[in-house]
N, C-alpha and C positions, 0 to 999 in steps of 0.2 A: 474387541474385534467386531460384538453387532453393530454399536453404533458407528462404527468408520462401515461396512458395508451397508447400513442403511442411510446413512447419506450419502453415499456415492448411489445409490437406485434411487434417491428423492431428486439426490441434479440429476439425472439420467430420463427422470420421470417428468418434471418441472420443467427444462431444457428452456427452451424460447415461450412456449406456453403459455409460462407464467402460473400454469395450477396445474394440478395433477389428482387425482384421485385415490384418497387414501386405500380403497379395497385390491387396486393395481400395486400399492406396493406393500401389502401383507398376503397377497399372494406370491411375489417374488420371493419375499424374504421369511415367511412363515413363521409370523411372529403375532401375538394376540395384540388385536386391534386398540385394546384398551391402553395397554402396554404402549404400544405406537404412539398411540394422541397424546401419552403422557409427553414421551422422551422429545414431539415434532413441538410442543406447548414450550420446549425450554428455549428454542432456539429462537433469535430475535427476527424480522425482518418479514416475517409469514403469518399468518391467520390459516388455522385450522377452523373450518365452516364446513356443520354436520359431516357431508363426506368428500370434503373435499380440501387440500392445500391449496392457500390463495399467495402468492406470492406478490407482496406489497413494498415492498423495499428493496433491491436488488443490491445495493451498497453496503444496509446495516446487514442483510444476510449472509453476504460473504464476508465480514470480519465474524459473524458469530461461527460460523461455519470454521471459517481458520483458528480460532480461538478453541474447537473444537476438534484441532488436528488434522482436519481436512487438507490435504496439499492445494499450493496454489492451482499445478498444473490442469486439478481435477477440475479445480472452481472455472478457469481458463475458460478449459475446454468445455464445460456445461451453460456455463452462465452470459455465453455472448460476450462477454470482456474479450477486449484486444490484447491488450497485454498486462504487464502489471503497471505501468505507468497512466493508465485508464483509470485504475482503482485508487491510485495513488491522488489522481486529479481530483478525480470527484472527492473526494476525504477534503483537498485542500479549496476547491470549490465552494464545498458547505461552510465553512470556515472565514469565507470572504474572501479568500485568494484569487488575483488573477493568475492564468497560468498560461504558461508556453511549453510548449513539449517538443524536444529533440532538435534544442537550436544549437546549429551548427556556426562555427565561427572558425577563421583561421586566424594566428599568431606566430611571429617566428618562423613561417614558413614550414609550419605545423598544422594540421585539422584535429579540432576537436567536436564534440557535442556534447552536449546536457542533458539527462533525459527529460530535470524540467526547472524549471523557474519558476517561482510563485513570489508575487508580490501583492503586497498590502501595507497599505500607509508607507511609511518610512523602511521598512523591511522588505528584503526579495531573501527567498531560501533558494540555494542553489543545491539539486537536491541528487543523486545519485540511485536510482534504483537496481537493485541485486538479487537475481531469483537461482544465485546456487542452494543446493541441498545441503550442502556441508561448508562450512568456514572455521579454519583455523585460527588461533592468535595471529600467528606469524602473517596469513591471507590476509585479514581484518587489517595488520598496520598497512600493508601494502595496498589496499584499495582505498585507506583512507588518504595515504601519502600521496599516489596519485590522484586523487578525488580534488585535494587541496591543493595540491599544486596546478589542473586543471581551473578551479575556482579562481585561484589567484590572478591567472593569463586571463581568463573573461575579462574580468575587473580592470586588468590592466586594456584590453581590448575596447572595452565600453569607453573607456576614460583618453583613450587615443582615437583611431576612425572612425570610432562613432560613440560618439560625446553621450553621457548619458545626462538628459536634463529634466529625472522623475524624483530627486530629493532623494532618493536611499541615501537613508544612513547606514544601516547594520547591512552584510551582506554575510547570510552563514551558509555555510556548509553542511549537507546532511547526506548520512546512508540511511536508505531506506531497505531492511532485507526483506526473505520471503519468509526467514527462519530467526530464532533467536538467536541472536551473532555472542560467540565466546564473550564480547566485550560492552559496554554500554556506551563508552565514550574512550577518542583514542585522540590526542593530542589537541583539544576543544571540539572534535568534529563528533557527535551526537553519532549512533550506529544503535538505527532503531525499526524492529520487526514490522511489521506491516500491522499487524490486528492490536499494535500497541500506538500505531503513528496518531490516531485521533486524539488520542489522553496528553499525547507529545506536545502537539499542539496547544493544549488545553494548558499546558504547564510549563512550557521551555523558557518563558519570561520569568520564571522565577529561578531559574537561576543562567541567567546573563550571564554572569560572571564567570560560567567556569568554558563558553564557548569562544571556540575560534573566530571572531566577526574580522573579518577582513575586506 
């Protein structure tokens, strides 16, 4: 319970700033200083300087932070991010990805969107982001079902009125949660936490095989 109250007074502290001052928040939270510098030293994405938090990475601090338990909505609301499709970007940005966010298309006299697209070389991930607090099994099939089935009309949409002529080959499907979803993979379609999505990337090419490319 201290350390979730003291990182919620370090984003509250830190805010747009970018630094804050360690004596302001061991007066809040009245906790020995020393103690402080140890637990703020674990966290990645920050520089402790003499008496002050320097906030140097804005990206890797919110996955430490979530990795850490911190809820999105905290991170949200403290950190300037717009949504979670912002954190999601920049992850897949560093990465080399280009990316599109919330492209909308119609099919079948249907409207859909995407929160995003990312593509690099031969690959676009068609990607789904999800910020409930709680997901069932039963939820998890059904947001993959419809995830895929959306993915599918794209594909068919890009390849009808408007031709796609960028070389994708593989076209995958992905949930990205704000939590860790009951399941890790539901009918080839990957269903993957947020503070785990960078490692995702780092490894999903090794097993091909077991994903839905469509």
């Amino acid at each position: 319970m201290l350390k979730q109250f003291l990182y919620k007074v370090l984003l509250e502290k830190i805010g747009d700033k970018k630094e804050c001052s360690i004596d302001n928040i061991v007066e809040e939270i009245d906790i020995d200083k020393r103690r402080l510098v140890d637990e703020l030293k674990k966290l990645n994405g920050i520089l402790v300087d003499k008496n002050k938090v320097i906030l140097k990475d804005k990206l890797t601090f919110t996955i430490s932070l979530m990795k850490n338990g911190v809820s999105l909505e905290t991170i949200l609301l403290n950190l300037g991010w717009r949504d979670m499709e912002d954190i999601v970007g920049e992850i897949l940005k560093k990465h080399g990805y280009n990316i599109v966010k919330n492209f909308r298309f119609k099919y079948d006299d249907k409207r859909f969107e995407i929160d995003l697209l990312a593509e690099k070389l031969d690959e676009r991930l068609i990607i789904e982001c999800k910020k409930w607090r709680h997901l069932t099994p039963s939820m998890a099939v059904k947001i993959v079902e419809k995830h895929l089935l959306k993915a599918k009309y794209y594909i068919k949409y890009i390849g009808g009125p408007r031709l796609d002529n960028r070389n994708i080959k593989y076209n995958i499907p992905i949930i990205v949660t704000s939590f860790e979803a009951p399941m890790k993979i539901y009918n080839g379609v990957p269903i993957i936490s947020l503070h785990r999505f960078n490692n995702f990337l780092l490894e999903y090419k090794l097993y091909m095989n077991l994903l839905n490319i469509i």
